[in-house]
PAZAPA-4460 file (N, C-alpha, C; in steps of 0.05 Angstrom, whole numbers, plus 32768, in hexadecimal, padded with zeros to 4 digits):
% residues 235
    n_x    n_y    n_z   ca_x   ca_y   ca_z    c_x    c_y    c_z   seq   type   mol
   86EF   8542   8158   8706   854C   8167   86FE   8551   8184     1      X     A
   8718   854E   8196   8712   8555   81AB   871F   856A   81B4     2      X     A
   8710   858B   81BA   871B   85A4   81BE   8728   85A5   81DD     3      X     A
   8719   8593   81ED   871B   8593   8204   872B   8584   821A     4      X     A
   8741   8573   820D   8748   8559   8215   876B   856B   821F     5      X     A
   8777   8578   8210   8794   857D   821E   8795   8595   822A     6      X     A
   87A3   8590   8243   87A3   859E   8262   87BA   85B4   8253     7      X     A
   87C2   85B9   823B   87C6   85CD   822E   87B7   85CA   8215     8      X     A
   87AB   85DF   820E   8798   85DD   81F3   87A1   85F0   81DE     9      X     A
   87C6   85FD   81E1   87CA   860E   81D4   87E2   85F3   81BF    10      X     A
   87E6   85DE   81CD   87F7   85CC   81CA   87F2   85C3   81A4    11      X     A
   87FB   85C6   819A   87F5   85BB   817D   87F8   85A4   817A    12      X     A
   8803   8592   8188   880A   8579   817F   87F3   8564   8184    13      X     A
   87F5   855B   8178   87DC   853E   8176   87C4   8549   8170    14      X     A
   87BD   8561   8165   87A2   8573   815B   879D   855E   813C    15      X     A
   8788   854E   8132   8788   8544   8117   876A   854A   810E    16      X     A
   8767   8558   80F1   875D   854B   80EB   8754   8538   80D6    17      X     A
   8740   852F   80D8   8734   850D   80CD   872D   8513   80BA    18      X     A
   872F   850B   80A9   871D   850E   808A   871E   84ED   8082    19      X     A
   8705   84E2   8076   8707   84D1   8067   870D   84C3   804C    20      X     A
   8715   84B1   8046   8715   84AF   8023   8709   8495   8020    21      X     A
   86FE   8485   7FFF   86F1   8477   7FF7   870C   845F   8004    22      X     A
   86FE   844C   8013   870B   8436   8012   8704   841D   8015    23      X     A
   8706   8403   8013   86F9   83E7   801E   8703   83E9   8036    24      X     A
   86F6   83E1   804D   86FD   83CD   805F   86E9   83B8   8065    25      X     A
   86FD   83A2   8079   86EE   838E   807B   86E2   8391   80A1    26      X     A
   86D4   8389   809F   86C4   8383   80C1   86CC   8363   80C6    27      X     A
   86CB   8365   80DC   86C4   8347   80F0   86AD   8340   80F0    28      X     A
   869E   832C   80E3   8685   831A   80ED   8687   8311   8103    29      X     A
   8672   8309   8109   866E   82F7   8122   864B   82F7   811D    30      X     A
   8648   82E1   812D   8629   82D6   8121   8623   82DD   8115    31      X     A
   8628   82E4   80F4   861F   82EB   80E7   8613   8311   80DD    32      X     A
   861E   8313   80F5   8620   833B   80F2   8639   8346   80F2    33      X     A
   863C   835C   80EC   864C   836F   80E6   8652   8381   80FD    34      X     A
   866A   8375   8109   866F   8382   8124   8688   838D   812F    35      X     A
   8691   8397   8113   86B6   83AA   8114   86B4   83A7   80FD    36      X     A
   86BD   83C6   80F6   86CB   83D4   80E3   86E6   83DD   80E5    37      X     A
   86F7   83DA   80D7   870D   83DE   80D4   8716   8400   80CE    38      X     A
   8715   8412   80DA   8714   8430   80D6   8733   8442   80CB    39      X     A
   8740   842E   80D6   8762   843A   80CA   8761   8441   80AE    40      X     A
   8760   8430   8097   8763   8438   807E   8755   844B   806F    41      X     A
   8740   8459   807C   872B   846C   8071   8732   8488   8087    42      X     A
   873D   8481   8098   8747   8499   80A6   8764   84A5   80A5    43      X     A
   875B   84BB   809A   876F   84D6   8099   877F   84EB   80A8    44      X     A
   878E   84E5   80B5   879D   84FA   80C9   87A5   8510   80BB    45      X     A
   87A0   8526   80C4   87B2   853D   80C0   87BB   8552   80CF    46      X     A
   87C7   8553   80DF   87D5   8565   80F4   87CC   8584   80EE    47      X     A
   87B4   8590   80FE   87B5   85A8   80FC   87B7   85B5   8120    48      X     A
   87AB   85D7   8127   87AF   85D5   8134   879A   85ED   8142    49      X     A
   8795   85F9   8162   877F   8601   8162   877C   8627   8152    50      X     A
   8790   862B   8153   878B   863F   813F   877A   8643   811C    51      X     A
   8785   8627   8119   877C   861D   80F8   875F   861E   80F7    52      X     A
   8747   861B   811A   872D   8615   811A   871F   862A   811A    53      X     A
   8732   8642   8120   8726   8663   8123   870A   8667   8114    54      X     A
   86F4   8674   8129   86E2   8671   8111   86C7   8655   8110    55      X     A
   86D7   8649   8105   86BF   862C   8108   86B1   861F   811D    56      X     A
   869D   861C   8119   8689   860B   8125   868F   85EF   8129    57      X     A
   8685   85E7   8143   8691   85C3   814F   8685   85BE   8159    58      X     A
   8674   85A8   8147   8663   859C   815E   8663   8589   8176    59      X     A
   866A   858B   818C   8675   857E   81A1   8669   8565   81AB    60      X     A
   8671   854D   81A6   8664   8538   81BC   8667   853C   81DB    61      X     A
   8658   854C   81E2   864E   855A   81FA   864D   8546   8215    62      X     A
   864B   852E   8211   864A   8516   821E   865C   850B   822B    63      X     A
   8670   8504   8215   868E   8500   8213   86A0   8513   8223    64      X     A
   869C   852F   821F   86AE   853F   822A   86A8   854C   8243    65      X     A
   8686   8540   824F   8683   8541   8268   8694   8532   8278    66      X     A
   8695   8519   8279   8696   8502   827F   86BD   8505   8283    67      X     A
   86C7   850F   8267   86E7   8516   8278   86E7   852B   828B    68      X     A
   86D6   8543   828B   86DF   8547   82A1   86DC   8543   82BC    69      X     A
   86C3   852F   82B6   86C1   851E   82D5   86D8   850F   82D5    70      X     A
   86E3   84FE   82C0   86FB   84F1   82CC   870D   84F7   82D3    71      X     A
   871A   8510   82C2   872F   8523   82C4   8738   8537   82DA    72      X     A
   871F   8544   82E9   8728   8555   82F7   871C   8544   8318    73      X     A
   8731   8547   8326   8730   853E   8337   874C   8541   834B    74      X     A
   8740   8544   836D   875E   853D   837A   8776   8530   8375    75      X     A
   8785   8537   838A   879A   8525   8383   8791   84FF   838C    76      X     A
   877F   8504   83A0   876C   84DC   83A5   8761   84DD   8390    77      X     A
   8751   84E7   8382   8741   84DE   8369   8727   84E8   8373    78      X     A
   8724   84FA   8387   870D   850C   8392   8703   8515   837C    79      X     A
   86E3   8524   8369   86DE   852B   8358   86E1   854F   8361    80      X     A
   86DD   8568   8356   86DA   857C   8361   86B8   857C   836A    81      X     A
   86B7   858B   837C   86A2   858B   8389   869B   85AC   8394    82      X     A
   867B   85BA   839C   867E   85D0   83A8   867E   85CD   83C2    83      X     A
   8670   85E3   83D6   8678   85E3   83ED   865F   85D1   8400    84      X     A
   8647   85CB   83E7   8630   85B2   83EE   863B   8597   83EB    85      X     A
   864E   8591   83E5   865B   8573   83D7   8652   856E   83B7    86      X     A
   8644   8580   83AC   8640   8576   8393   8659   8574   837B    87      X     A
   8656   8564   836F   866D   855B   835A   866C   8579   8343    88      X     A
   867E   857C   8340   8685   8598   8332   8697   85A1   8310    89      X     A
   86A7   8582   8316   86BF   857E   8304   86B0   8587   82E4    90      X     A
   8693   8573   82E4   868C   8577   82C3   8690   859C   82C7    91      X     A
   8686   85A8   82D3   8684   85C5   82CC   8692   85DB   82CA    92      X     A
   86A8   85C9   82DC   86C1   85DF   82E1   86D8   85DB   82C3    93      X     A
   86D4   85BE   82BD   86E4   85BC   8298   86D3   85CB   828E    94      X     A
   86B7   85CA   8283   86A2   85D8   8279   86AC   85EF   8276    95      X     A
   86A0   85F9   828D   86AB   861B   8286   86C6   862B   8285    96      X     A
   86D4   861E   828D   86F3   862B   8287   8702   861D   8264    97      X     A
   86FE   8609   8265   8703   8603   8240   86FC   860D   822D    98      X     A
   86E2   860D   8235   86CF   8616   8221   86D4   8634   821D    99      X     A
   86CF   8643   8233   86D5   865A   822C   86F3   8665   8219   100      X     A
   86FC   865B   822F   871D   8657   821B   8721   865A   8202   101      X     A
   8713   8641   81F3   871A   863D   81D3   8700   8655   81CE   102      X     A
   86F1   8656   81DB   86E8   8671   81D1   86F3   868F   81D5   103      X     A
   86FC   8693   81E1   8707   86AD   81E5   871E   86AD   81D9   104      X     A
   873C   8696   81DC   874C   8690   81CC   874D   8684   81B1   105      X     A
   8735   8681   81A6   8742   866D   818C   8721   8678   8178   106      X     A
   870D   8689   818A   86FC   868A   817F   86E9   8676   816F   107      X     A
   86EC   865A   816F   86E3   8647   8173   86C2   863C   817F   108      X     A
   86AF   8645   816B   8691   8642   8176   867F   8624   8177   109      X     A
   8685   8619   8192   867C   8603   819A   865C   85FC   8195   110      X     A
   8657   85EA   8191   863B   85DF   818D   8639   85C3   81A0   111      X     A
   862F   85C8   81BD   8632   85AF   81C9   8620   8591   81C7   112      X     A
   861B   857A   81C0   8606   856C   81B7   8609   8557   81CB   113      X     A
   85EF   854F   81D3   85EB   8541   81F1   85D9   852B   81E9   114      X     A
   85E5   850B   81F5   85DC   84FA   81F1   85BB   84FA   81F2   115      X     A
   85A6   84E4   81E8   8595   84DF   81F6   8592   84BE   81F2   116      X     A
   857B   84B2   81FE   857F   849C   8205   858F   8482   81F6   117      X     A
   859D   8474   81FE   85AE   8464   81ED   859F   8452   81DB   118      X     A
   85AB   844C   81C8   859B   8435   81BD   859B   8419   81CB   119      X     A
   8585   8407   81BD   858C   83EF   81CC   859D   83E2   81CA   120      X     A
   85B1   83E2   81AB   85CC   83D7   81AE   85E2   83D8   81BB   121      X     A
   85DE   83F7   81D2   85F1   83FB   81DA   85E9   83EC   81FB   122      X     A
   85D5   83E4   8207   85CF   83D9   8219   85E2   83CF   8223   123      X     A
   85F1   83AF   8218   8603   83A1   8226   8620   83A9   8228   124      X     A
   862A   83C8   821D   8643   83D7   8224   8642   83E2   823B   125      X     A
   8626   83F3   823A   8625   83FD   8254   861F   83ED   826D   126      X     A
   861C   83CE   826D   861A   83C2   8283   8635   83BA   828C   127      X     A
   8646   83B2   8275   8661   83B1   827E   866C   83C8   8281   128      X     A
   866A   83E3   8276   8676   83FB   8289   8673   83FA   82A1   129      X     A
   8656   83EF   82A5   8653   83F8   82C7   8662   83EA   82D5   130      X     A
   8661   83CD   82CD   866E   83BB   82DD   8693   83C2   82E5   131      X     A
   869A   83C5   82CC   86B8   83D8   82D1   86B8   83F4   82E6   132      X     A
   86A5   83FD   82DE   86A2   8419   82F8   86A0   8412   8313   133      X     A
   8689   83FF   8314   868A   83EC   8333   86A4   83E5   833D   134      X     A
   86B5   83CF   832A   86CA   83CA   8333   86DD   83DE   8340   135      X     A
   86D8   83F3   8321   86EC   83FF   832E   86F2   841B   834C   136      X     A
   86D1   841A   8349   86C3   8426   8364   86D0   841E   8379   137      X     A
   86D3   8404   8380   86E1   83EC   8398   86FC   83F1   8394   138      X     A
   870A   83F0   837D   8731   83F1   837B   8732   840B   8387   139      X     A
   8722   841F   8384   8728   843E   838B   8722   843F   83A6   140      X     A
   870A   8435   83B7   8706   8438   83CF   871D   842B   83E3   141      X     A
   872F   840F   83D5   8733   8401   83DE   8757   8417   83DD   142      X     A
   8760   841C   83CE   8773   842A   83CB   8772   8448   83D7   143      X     A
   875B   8453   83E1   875D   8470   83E9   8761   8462   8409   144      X     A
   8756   844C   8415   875C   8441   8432   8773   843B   843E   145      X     A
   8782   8433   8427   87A0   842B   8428   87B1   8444   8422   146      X     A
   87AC   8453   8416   87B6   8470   840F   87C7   8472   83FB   147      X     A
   87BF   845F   83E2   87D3   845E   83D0   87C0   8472   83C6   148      X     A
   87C6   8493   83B7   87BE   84A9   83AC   87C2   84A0   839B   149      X     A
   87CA   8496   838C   87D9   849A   836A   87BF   847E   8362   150      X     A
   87C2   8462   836C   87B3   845C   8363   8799   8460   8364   151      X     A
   878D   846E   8376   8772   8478   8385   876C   848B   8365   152      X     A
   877C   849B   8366   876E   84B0   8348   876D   84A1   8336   153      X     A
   8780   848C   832C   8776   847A   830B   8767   8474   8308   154      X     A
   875B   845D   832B   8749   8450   8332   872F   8464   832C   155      X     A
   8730   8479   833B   8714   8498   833A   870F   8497   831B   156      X     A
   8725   849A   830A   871D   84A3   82ED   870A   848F   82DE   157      X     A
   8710   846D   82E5   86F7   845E   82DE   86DE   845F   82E9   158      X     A
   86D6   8470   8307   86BE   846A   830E   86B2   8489   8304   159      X     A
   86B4   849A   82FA   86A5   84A9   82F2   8688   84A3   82DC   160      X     A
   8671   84B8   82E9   865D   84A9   82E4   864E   84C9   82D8   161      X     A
   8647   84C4   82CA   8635   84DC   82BB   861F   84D9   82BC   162      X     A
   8611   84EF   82D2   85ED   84F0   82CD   85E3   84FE   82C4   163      X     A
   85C5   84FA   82C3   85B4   850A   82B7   85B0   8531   82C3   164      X     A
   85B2   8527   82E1   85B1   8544   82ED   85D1   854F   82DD   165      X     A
   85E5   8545   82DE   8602   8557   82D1   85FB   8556   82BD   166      X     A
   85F1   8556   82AA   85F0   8557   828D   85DF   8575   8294   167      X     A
   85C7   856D   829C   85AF   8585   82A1   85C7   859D   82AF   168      X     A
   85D3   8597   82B3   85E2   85B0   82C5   85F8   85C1   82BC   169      X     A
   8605   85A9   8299   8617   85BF   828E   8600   85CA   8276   170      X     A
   85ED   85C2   8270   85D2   85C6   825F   85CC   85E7   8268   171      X     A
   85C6   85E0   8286   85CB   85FE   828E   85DF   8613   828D   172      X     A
   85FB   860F   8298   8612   861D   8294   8612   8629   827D   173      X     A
   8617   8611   8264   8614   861C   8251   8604   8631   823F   174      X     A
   85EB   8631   8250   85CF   864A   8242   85DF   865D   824A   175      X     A
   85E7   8660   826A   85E9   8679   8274   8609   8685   8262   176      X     A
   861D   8672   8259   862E   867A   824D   8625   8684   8230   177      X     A
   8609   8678   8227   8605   8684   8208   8614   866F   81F2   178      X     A
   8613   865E   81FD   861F   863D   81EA   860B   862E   81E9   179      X     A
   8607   8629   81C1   85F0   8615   81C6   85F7   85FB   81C7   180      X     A
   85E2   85F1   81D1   85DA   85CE   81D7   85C9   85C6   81CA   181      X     A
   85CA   85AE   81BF   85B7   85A0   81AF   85B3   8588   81C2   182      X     A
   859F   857B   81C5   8597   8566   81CF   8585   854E   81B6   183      X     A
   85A4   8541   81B6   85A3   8528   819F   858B   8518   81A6   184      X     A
   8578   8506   8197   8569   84F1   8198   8578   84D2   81A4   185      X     A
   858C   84D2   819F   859A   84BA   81AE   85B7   84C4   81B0   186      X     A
   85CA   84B8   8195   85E9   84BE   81A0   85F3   84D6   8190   187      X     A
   85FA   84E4   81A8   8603   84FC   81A9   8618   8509   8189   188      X     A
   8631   84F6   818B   8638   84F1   8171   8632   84E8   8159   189      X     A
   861A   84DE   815A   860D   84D8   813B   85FF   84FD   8138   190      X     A
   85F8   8503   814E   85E4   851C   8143   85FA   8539   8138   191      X     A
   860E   8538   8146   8629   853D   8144   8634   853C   8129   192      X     A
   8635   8528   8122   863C   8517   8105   8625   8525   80F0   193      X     A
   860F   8529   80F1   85FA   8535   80E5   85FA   8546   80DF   194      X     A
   8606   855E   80F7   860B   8581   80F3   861D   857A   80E0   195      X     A
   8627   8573   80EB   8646   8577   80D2   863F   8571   80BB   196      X     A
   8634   8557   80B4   8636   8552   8098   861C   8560   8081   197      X     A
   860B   8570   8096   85F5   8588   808A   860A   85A0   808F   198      X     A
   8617   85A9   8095   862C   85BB   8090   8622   85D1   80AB   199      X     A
   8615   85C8   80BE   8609   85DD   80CE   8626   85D9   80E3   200      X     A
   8635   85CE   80E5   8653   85D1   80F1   8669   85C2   80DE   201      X     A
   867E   85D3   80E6   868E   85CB   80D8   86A1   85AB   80DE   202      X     A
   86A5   85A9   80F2   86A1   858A   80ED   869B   857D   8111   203      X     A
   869B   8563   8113   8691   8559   812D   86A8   855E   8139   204      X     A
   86A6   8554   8159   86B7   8554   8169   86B6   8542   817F   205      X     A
   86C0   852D   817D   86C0   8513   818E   86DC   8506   8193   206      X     A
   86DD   84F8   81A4   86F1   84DF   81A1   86EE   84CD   819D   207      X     A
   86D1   84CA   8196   86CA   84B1   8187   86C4   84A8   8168   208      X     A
   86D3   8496   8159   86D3   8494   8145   86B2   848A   813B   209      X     A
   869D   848A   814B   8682   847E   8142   867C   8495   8130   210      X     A
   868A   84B6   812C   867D   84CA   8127   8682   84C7   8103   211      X     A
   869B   84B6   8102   86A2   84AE   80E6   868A   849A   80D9   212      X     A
   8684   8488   80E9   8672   847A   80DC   864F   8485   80E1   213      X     A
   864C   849D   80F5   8633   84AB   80EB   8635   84BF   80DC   214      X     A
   8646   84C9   80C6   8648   84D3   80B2   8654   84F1   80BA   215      X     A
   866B   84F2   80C9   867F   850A   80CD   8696   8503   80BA   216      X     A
   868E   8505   80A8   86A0   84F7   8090   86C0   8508   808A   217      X     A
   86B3   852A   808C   86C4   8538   8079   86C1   8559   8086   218      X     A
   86D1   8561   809A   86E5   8551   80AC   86D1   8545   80C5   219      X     A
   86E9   853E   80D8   86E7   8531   80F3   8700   8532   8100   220      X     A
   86FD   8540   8113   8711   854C   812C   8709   8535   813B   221      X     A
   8725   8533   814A   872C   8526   815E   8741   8524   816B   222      X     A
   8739   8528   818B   8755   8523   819C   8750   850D   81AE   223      X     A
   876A   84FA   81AE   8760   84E2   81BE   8760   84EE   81E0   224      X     A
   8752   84E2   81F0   874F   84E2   820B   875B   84CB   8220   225      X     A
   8770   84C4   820D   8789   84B6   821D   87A5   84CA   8220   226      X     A
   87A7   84CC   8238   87C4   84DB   823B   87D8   84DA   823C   227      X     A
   87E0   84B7   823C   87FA   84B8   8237   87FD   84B4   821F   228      X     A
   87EF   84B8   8206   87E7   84B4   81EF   87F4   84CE   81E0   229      X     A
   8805   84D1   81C7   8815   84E4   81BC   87F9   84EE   81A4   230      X     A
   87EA   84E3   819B   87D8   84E6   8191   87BF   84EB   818E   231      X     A
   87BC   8504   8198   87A1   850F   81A7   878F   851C   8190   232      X     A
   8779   852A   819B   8768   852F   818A   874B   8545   818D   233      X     A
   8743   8550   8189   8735   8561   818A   871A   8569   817F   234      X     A
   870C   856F   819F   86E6   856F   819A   86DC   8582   81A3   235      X     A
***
């Protein structure tokens, strides 16, 4: 699930969660490997809402929900927030005002889990992410010159880029708030998927469905991180 994704979080609507059941599906070959699964027929919607989580433990793909609020918070050009040094600010400023939030309101005890290095299968995604970020680096510069605002921010929301120093920096926030962090061996949501299914949280919290196939079987929260999207989801 994603706890952090609607600019109202008291909103009940599109809150689900995932539970799985026994089912076949089929994948797409291609050379000879197994490279899509078919996830619809084994996935379970059920409309709950953030009151229903009172209480439980969530383990957060910590990665994921940096990374919106670098995309998310920003000027009306697609400026990121920044302090009075120019440093980028946005991951911290969602960080600590959400977070606290579902904790003070919904009582809701976060467990945040932070990528570490990718695997090698994921190599050739992240070369085409970048190359999309590049691009879209240029549509945004090229649009903040001309002064179209509206497209300048869509444009901003693809070039956001998550480093190692911002990760290290809500790592910090978070001590001083008294929220723990785990720092995963590779992806954040498999380790995620792990608490949960050893019962040390009550279930994951991603927008990514990989957390189904690293064994967040029973439940799995999620809110999608598309907004014009009626079907959101919660991490």
């Amino acid at each position: 699930m994603d706890l952090f994704d609607a600019d109202r979080l008291d909103d009940p609507r599109g809150i689900f969660l995932i539970r799985t059941r026994a089912a076949k599906v089929n994948g797409r070959r291609w050379c000879g490997r197994l490279v899509g699964v078919l996830l619809t027929p084994i996935a379970v919607r059920h409309p709950t809402t953030l009151e229903a989580l009172h209480g439980r433990t969530i383990a957060i793909d910590g990665n994921l929900e940096l990374y919106q609020f670098l995309s998310i918070m920003r000027t009306r050009d697609g400026t990121p927030l920044q302090d009075s040094q120019g440093r980028i600010t946005s991951h911290l400023n969602g960080l600590v005002f959400r977070t606290t939030r579902l904790i003070a309101d919904y009582e809701i005890h976060p467990v945040f889990v932070f990528d570490g290095p990718p695997p090698e299968l994921k190599w050739a995604e992240i070369r085409k992410r970048r190359e999309v970020r590049e691009k879209s680096q240029r549509e945004y510069q090229a649009a903040v010159a001309s002064g179209d605002t509206a497209t300048a921010w869509s444009k901003a929301v693809m070039t956001s880029r998550l480093t190692r120093p911002m990760v290290d920096e809500a790592k910090t926030l978070l001590g001083l708030l008294g929220i723990p962090w785990i720092q995963a061996p590779s992806e954040g949501e498999a380790q995620a998927a792990f608490l949960a299914r050893r019962g040390d949280a009550w279930a994951a919290g991603s927008k990514d469905y990989d957390s189904l196939l690293f064994g967040a079987l029973d439940p799995f929260l999620r809110r999608s991180s598309i907004w014009r999207r009626t079907s959101r989801t919660l991490a």
